[in-house]
mmCIF file of the N, C-alpha and C atoms, coordinates in Angstrom:
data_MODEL
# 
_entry.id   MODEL 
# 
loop_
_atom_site.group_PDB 
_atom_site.id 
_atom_site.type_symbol 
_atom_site.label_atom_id 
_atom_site.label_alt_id 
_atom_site.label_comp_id 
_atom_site.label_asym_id 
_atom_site.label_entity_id 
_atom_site.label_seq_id 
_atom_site.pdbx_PDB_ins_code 
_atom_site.Cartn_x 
_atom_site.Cartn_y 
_atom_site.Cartn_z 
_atom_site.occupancy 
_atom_site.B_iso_or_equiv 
_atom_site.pdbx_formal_charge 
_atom_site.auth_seq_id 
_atom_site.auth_comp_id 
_atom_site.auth_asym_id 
_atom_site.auth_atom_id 
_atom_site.pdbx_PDB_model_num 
ATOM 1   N N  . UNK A 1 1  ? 0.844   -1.185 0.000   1.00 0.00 ? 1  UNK A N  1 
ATOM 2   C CA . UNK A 1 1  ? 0.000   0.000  0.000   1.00 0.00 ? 1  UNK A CA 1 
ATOM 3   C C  . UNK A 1 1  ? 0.880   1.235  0.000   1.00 0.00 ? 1  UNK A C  1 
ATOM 4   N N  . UNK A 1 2  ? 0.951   2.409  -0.631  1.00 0.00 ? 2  UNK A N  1 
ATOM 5   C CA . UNK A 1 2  ? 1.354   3.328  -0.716  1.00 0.00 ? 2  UNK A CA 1 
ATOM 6   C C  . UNK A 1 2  ? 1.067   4.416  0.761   1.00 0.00 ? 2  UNK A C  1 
ATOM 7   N N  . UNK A 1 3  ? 2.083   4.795  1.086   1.00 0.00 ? 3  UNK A N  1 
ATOM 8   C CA . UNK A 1 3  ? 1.872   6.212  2.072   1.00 0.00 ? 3  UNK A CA 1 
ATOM 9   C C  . UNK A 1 3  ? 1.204   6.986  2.057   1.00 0.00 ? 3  UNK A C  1 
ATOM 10  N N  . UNK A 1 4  ? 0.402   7.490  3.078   1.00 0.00 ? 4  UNK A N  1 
ATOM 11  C CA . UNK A 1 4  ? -0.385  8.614  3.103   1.00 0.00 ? 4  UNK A CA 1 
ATOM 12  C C  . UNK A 1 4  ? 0.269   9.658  2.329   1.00 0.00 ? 4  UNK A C  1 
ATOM 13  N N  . UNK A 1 5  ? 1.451   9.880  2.608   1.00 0.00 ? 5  UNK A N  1 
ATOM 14  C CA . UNK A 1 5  ? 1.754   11.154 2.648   1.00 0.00 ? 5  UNK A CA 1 
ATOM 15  C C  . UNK A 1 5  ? 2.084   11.908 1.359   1.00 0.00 ? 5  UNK A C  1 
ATOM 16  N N  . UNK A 1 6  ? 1.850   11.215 0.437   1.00 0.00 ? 6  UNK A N  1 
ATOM 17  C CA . UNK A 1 6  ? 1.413   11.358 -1.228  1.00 0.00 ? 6  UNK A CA 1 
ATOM 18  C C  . UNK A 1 6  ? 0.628   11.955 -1.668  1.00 0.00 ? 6  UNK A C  1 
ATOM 19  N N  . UNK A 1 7  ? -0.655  12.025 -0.735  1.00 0.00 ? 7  UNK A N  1 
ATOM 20  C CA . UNK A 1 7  ? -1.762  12.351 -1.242  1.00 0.00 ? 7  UNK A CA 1 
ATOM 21  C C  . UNK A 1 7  ? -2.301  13.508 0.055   1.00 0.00 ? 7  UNK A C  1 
ATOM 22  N N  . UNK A 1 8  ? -2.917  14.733 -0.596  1.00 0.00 ? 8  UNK A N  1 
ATOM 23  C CA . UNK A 1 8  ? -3.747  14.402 -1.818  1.00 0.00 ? 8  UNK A CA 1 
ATOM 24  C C  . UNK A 1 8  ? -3.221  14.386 -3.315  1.00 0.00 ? 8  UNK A C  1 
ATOM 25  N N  . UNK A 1 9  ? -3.788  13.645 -3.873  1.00 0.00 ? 9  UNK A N  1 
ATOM 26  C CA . UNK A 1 9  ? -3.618  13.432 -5.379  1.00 0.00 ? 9  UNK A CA 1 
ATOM 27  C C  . UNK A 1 9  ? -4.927  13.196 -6.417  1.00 0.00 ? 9  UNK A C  1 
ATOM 28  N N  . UNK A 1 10 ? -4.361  13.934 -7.199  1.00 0.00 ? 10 UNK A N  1 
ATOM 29  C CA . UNK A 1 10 ? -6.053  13.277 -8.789  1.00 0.00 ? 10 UNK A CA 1 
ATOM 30  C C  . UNK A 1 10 ? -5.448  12.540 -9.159  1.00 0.00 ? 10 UNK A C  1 
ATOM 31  N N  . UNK A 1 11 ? -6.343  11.355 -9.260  1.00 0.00 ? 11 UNK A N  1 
ATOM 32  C CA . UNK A 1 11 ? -6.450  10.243 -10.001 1.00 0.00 ? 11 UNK A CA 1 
ATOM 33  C C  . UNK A 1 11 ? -7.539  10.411 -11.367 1.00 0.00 ? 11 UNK A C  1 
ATOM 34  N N  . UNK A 1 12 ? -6.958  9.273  -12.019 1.00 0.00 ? 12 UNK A N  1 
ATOM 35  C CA . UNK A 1 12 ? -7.864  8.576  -13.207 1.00 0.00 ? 12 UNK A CA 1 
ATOM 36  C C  . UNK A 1 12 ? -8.888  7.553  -12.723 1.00 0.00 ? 12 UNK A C  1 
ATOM 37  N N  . UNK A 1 13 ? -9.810  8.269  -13.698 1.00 0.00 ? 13 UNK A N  1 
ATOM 38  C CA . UNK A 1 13 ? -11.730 7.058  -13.052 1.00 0.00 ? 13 UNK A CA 1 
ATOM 39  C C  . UNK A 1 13 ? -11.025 5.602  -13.023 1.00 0.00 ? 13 UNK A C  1 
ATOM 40  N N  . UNK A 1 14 ? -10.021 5.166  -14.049 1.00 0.00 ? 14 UNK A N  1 
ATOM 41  C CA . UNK A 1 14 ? -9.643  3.715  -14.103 1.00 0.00 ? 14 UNK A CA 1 
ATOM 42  C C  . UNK A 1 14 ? -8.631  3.491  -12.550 1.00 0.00 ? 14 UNK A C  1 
ATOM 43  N N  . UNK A 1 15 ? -7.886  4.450  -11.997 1.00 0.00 ? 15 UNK A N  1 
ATOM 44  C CA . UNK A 1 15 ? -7.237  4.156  -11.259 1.00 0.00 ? 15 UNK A CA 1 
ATOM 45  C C  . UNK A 1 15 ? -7.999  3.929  -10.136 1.00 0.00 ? 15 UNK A C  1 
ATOM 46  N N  . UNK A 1 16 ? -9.090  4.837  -9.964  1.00 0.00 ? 16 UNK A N  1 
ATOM 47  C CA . UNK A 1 16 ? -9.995  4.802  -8.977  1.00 0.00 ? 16 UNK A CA 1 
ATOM 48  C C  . UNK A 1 16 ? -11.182 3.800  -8.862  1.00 0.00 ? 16 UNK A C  1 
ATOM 49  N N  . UNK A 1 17 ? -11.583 3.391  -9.739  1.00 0.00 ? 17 UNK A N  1 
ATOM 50  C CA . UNK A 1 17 ? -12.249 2.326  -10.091 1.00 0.00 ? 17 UNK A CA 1 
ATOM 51  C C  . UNK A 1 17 ? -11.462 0.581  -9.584  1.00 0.00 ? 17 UNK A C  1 
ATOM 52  N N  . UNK A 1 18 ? -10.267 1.044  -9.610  1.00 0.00 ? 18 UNK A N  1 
ATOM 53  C CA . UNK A 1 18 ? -9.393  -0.062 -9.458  1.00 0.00 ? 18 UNK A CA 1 
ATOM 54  C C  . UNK A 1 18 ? -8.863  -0.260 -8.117  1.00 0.00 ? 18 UNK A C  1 
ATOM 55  N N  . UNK A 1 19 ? -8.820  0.800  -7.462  1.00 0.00 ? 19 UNK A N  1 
ATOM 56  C CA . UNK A 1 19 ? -8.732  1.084  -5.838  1.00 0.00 ? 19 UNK A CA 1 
ATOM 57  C C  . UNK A 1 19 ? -9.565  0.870  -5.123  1.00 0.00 ? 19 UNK A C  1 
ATOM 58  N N  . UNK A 1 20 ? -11.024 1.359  -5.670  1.00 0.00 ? 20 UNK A N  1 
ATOM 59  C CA . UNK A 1 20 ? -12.270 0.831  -4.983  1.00 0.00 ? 20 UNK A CA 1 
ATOM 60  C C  . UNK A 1 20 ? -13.044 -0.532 -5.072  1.00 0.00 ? 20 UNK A C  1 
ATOM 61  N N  . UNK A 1 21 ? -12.324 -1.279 -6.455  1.00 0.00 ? 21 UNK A N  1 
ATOM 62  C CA . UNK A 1 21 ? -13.004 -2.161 -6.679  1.00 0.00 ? 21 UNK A CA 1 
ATOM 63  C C  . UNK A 1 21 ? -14.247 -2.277 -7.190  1.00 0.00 ? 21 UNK A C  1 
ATOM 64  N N  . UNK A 1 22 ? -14.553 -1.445 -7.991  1.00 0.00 ? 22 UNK A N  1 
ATOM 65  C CA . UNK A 1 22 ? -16.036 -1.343 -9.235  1.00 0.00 ? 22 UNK A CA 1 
ATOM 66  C C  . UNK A 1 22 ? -15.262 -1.073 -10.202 1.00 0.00 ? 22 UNK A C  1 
ATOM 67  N N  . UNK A 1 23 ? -16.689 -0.758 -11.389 1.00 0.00 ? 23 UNK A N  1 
ATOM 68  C CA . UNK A 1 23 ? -16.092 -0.654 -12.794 1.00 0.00 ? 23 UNK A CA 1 
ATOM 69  C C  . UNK A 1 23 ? -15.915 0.725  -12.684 1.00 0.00 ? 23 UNK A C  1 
ATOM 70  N N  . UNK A 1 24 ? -15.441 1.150  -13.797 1.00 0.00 ? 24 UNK A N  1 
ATOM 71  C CA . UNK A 1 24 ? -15.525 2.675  -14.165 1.00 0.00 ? 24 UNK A CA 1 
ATOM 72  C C  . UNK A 1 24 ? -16.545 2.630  -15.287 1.00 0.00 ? 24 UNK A C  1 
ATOM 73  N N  . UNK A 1 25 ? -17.257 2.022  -15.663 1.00 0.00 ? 25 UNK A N  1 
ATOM 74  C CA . UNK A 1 25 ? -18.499 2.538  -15.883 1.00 0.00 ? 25 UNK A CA 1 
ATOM 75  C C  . UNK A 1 25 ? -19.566 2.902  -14.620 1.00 0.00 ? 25 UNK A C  1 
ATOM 76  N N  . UNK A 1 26 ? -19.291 2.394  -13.663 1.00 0.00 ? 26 UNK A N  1 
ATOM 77  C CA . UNK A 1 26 ? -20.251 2.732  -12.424 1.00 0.00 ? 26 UNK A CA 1 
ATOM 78  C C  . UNK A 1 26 ? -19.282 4.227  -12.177 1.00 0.00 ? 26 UNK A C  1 
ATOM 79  N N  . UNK A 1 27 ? -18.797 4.153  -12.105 1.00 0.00 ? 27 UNK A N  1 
ATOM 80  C CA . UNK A 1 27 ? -18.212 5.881  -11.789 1.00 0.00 ? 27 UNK A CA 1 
ATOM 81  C C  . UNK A 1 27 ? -18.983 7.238  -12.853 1.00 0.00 ? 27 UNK A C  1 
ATOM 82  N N  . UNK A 1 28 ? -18.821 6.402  -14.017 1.00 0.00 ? 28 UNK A N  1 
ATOM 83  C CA . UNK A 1 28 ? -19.416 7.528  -15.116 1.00 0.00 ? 28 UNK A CA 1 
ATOM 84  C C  . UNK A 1 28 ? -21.148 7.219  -14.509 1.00 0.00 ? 28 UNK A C  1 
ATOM 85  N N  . UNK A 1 29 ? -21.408 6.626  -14.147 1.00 0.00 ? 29 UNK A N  1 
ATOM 86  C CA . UNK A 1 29 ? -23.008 6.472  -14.266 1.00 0.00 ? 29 UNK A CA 1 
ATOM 87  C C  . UNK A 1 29 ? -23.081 7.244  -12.405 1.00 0.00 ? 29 UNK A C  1 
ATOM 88  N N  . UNK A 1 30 ? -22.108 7.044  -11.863 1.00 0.00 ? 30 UNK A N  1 
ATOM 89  C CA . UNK A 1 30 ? -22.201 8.023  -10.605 1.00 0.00 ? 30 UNK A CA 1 
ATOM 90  C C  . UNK A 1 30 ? -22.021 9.561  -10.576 1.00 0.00 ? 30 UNK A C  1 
ATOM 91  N N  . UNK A 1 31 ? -21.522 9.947  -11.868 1.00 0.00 ? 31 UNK A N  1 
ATOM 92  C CA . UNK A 1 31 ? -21.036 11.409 -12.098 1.00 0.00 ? 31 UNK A CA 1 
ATOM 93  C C  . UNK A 1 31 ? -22.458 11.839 -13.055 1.00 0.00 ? 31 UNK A C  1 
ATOM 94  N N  . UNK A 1 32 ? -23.179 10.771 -13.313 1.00 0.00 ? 32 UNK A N  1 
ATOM 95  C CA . UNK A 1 32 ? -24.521 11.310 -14.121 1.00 0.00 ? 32 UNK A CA 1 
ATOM 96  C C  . UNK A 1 32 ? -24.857 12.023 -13.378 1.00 0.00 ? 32 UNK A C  1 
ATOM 97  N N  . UNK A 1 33 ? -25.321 10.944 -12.574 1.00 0.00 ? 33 UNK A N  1 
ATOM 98  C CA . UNK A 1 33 ? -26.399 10.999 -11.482 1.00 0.00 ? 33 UNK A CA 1 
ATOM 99  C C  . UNK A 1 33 ? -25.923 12.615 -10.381 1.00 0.00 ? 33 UNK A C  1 
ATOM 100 N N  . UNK A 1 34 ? -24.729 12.314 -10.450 1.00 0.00 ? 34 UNK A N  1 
ATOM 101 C CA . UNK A 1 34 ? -24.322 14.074 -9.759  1.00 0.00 ? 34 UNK A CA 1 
ATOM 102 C C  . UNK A 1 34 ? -25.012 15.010 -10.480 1.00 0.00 ? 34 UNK A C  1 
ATOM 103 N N  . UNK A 1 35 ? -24.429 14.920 -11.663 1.00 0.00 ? 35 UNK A N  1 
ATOM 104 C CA . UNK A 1 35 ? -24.676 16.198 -12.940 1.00 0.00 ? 35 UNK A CA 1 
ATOM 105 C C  . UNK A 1 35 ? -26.330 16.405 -12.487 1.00 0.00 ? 35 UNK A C  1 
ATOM 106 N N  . UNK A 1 36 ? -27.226 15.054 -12.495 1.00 0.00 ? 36 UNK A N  1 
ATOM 107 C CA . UNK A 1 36 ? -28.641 15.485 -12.510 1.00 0.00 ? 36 UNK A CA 1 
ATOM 108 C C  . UNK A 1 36 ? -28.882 15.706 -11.403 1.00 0.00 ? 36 UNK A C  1 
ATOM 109 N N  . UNK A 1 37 ? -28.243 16.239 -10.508 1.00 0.00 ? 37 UNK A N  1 
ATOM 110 C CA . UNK A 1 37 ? -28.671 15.904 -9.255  1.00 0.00 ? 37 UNK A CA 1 
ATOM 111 C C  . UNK A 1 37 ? -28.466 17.704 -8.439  1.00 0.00 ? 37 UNK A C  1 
ATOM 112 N N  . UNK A 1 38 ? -27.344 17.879 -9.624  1.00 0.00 ? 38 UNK A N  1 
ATOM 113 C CA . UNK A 1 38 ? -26.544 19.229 -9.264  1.00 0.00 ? 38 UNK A CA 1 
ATOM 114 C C  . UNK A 1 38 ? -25.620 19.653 -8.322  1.00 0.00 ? 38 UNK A C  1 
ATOM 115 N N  . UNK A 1 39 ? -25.472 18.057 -8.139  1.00 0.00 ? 39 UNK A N  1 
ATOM 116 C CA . UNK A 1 39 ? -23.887 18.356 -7.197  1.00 0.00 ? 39 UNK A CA 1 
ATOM 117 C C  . UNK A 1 39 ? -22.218 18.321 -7.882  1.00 0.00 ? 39 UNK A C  1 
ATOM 118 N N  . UNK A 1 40 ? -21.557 19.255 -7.633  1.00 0.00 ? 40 UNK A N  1 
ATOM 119 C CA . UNK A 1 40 ? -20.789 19.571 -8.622  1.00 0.00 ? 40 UNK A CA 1 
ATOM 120 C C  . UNK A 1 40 ? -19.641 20.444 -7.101  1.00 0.00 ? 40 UNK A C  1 
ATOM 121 N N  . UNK A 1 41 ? -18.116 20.170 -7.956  1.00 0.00 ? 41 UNK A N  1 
ATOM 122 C CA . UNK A 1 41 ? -17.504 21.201 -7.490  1.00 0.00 ? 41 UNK A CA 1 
ATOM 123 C C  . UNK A 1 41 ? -17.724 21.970 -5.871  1.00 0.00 ? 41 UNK A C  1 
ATOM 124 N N  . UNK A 1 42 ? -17.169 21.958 -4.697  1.00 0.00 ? 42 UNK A N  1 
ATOM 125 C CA . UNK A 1 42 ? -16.731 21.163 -4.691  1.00 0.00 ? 42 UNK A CA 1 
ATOM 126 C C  . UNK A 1 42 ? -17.160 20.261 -3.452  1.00 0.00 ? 42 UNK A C  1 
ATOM 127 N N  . UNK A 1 43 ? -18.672 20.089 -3.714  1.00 0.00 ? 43 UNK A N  1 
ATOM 128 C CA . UNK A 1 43 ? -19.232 19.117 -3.067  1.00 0.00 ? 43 UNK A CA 1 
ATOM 129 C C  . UNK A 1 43 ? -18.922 17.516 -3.163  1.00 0.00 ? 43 UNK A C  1 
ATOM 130 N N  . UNK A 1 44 ? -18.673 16.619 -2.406  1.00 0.00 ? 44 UNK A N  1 
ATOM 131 C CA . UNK A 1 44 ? -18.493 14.935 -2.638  1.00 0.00 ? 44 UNK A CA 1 
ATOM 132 C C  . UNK A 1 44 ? -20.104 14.663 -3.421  1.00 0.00 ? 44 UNK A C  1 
ATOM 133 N N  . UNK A 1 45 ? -19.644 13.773 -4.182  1.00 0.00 ? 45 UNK A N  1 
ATOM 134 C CA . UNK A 1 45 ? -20.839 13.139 -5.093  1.00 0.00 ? 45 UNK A CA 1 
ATOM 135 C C  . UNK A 1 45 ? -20.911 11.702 -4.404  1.00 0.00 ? 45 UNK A C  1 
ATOM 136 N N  . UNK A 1 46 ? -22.013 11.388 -5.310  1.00 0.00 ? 46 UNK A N  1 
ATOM 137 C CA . UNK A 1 46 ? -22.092 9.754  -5.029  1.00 0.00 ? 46 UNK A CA 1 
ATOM 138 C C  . UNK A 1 46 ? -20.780 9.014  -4.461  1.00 0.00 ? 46 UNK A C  1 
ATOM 139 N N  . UNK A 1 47 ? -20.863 8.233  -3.362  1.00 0.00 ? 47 UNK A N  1 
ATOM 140 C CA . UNK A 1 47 ? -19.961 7.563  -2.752  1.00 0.00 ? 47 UNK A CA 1 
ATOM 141 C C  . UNK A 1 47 ? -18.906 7.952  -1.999  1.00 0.00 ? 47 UNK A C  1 
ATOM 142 N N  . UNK A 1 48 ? -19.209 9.465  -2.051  1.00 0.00 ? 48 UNK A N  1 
ATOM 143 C CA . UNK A 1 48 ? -18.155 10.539 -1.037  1.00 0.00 ? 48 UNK A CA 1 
ATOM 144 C C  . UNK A 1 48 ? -16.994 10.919 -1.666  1.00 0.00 ? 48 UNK A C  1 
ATOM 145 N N  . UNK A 1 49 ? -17.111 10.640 -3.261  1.00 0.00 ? 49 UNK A N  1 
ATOM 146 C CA . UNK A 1 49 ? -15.714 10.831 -3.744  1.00 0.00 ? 49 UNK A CA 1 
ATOM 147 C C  . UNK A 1 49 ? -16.113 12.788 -4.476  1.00 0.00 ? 49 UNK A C  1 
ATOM 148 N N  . UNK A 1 50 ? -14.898 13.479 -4.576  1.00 0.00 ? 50 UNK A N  1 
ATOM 149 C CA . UNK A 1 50 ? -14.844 14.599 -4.719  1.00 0.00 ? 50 UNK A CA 1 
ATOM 150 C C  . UNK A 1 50 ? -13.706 14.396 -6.426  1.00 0.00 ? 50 UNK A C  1 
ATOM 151 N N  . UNK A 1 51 ? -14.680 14.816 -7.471  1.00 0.00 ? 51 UNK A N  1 
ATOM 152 C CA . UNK A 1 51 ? -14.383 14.377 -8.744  1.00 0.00 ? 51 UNK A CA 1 
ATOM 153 C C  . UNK A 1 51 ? -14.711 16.048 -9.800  1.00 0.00 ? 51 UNK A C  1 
ATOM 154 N N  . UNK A 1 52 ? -13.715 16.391 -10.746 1.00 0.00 ? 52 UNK A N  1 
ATOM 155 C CA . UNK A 1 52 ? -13.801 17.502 -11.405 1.00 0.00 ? 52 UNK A CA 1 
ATOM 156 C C  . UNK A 1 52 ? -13.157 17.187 -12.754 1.00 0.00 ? 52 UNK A C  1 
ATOM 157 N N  . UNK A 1 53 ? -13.691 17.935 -13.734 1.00 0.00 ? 53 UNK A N  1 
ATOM 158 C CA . UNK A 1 53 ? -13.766 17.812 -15.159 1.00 0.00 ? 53 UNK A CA 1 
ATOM 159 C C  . UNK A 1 53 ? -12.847 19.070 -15.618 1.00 0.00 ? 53 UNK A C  1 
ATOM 160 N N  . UNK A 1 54 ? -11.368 18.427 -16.331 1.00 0.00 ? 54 UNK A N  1 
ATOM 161 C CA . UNK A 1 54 ? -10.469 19.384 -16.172 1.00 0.00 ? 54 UNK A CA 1 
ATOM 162 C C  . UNK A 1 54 ? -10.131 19.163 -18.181 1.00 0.00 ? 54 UNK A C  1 
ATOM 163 N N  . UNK A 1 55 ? -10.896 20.226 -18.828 1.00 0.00 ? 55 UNK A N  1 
ATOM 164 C CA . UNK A 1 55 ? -11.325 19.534 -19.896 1.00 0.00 ? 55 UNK A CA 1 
ATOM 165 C C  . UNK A 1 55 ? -12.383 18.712 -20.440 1.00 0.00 ? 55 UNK A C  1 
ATOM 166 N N  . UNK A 1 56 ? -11.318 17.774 -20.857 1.00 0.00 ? 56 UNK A N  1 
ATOM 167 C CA . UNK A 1 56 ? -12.294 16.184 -21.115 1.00 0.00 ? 56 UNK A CA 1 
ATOM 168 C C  . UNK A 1 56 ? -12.030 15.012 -20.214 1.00 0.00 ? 56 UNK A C  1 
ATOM 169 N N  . UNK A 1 57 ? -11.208 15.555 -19.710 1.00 0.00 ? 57 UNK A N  1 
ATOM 170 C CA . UNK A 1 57 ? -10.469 14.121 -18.919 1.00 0.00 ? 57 UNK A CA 1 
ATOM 171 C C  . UNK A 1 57 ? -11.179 14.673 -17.404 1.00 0.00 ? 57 UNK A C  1 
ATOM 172 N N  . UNK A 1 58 ? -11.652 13.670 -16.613 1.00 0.00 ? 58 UNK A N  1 
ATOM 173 C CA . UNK A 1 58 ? -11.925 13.467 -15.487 1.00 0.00 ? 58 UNK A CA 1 
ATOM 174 C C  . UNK A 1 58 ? -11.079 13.181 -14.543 1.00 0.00 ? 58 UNK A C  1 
ATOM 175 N N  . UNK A 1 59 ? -10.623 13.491 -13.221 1.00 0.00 ? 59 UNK A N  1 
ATOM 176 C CA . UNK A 1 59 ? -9.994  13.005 -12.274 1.00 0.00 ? 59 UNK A CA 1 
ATOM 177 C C  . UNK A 1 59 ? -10.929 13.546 -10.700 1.00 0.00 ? 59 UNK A C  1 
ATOM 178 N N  . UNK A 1 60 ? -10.668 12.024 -10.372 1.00 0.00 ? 60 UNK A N  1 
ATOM 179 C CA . UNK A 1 60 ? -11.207 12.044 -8.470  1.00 0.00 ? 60 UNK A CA 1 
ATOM 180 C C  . UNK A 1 60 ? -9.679  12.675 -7.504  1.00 0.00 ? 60 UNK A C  1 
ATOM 181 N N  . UNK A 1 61 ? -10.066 13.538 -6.493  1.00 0.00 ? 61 UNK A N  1 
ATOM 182 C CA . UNK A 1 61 ? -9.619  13.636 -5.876  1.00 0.00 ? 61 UNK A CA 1 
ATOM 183 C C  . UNK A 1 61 ? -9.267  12.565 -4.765  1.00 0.00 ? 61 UNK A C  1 
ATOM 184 N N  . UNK A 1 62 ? -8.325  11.829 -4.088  1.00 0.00 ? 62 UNK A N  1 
ATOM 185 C CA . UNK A 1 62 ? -8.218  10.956 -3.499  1.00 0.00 ? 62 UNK A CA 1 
ATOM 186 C C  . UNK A 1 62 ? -7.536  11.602 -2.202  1.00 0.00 ? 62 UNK A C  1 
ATOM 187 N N  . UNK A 1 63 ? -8.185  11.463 -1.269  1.00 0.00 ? 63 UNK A N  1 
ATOM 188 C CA . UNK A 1 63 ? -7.436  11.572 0.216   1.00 0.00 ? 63 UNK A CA 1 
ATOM 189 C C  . UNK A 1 63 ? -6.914  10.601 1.072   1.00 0.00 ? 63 UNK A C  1 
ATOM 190 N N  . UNK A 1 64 ? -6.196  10.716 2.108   1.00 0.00 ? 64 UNK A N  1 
ATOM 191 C CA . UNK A 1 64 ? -5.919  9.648  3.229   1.00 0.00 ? 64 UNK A CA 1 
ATOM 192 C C  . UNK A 1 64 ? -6.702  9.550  3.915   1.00 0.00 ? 64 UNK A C  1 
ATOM 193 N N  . UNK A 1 65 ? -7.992  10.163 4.282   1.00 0.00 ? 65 UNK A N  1 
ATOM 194 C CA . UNK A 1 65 ? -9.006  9.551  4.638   1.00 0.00 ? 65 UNK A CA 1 
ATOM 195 C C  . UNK A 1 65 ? -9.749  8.821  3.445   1.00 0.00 ? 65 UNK A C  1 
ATOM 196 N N  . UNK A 1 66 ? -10.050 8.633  2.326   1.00 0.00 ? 66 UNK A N  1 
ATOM 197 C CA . UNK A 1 66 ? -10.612 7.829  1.550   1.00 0.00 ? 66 UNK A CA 1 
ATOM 198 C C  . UNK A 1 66 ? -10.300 6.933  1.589   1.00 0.00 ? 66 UNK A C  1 
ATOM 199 N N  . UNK A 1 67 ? -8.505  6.506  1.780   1.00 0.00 ? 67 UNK A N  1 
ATOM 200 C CA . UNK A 1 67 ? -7.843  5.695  2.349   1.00 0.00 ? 67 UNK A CA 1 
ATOM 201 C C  . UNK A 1 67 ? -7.711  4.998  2.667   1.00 0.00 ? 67 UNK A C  1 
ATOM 202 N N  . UNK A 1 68 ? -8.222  5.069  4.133   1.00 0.00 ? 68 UNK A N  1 
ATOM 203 C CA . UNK A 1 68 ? -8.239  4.748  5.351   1.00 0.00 ? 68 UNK A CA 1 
ATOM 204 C C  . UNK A 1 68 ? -9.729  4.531  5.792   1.00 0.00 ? 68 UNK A C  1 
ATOM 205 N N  . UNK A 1 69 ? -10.405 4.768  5.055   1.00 0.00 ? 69 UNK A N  1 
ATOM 206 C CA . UNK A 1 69 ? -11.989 4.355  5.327   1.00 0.00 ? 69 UNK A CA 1 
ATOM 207 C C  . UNK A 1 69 ? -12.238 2.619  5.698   1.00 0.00 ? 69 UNK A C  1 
ATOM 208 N N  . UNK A 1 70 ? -13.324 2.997  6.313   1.00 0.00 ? 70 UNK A N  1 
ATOM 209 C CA . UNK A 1 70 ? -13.426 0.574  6.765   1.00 0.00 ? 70 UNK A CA 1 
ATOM 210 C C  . UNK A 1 70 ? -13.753 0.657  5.590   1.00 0.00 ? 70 UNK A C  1 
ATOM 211 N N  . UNK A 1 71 ? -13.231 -1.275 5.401   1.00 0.00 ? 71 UNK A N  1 
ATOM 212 C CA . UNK A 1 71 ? -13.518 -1.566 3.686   1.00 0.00 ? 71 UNK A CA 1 
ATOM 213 C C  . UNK A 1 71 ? -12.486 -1.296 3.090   1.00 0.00 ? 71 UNK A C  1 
ATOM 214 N N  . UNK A 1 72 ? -11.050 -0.569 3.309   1.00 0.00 ? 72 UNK A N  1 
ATOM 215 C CA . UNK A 1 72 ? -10.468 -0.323 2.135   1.00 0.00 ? 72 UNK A CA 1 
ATOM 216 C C  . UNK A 1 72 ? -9.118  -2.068 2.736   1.00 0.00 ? 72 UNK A C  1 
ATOM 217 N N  . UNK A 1 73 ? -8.005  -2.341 1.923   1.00 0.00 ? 73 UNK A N  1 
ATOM 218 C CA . UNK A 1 73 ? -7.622  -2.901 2.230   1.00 0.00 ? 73 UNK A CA 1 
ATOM 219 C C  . UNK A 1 73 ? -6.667  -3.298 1.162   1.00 0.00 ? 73 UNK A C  1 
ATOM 220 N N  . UNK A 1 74 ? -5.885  -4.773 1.443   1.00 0.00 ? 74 UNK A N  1 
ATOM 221 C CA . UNK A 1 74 ? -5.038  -5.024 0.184   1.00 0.00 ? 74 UNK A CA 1 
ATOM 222 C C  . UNK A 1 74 ? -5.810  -4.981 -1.237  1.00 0.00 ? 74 UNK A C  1 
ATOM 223 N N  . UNK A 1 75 ? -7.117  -5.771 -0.965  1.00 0.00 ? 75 UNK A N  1 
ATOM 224 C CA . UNK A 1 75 ? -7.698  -6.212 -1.873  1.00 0.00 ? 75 UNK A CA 1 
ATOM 225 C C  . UNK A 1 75 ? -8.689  -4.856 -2.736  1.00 0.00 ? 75 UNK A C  1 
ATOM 226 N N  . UNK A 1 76 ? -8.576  -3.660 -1.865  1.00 0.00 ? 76 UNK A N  1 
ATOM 227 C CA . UNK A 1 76 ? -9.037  -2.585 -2.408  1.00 0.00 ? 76 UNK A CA 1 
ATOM 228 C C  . UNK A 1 76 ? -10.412 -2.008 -1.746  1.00 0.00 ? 76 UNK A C  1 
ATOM 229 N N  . UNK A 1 77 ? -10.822 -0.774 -1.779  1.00 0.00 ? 77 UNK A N  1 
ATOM 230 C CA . UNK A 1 77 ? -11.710 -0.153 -0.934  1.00 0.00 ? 77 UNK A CA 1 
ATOM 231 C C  . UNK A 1 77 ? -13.850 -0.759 -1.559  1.00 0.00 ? 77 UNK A C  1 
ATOM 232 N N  . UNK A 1 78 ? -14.381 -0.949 -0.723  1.00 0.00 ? 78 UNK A N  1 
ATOM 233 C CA . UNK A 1 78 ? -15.675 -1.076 -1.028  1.00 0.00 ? 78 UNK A CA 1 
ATOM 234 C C  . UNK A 1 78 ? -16.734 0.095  -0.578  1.00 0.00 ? 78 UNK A C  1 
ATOM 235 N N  . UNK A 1 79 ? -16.898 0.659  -2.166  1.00 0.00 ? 79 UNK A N  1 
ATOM 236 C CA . UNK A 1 79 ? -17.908 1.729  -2.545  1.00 0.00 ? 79 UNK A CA 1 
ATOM 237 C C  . UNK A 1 79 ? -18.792 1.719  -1.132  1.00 0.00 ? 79 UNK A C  1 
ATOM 238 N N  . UNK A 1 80 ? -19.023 3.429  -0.951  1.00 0.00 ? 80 UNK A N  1 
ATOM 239 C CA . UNK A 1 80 ? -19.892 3.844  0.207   1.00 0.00 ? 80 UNK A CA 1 
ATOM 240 C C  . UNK A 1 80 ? -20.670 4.367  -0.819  1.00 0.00 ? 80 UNK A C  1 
ATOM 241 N N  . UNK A 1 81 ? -22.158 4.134  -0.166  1.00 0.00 ? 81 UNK A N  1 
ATOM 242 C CA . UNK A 1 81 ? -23.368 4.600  -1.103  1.00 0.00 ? 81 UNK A CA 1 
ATOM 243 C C  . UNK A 1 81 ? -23.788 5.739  0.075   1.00 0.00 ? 81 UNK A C  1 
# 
């Protein structure tokens, strides 16, 4: 596992998708649901993640508390709804 002390850092939906253990199509279908929802910037969206559109390319903000949340582990963190 990597050090806290790295982060914060933006990540890629695939990197994050891969940390949490879902697809990154559930990420894009979680950033819909923001968009319709009107949470944006720099409120946490679906699943508490804090995500901004820099361009075209997307990146989640990742903290050491996201981290460190129960559920996260070798095997990777499990999505908070």
């Amino acid at each position: 596992m990597t050090s806290t002390h790295e982060y914060p850092r933006w990540l890629s939906d695939r990197e994050v998708a891969r940390l949490l253990g879902i697809s990154d199509g559930t990420l894009r279908n979680w950033r819909s649901e923001d968009m319709r929802a009107g949470r944006g910037w720099p409120l946490p969206g679906r699943g508490g993640l804090l995500w901004r559109r820099f361009g075209r390319t997307v990146r989640y903000l990742i903290t050491p508390d996201l981290l460190e949340a129960p559920g996260c582990g070798a095997e990777g963190c499990h999505a908070r709804r």
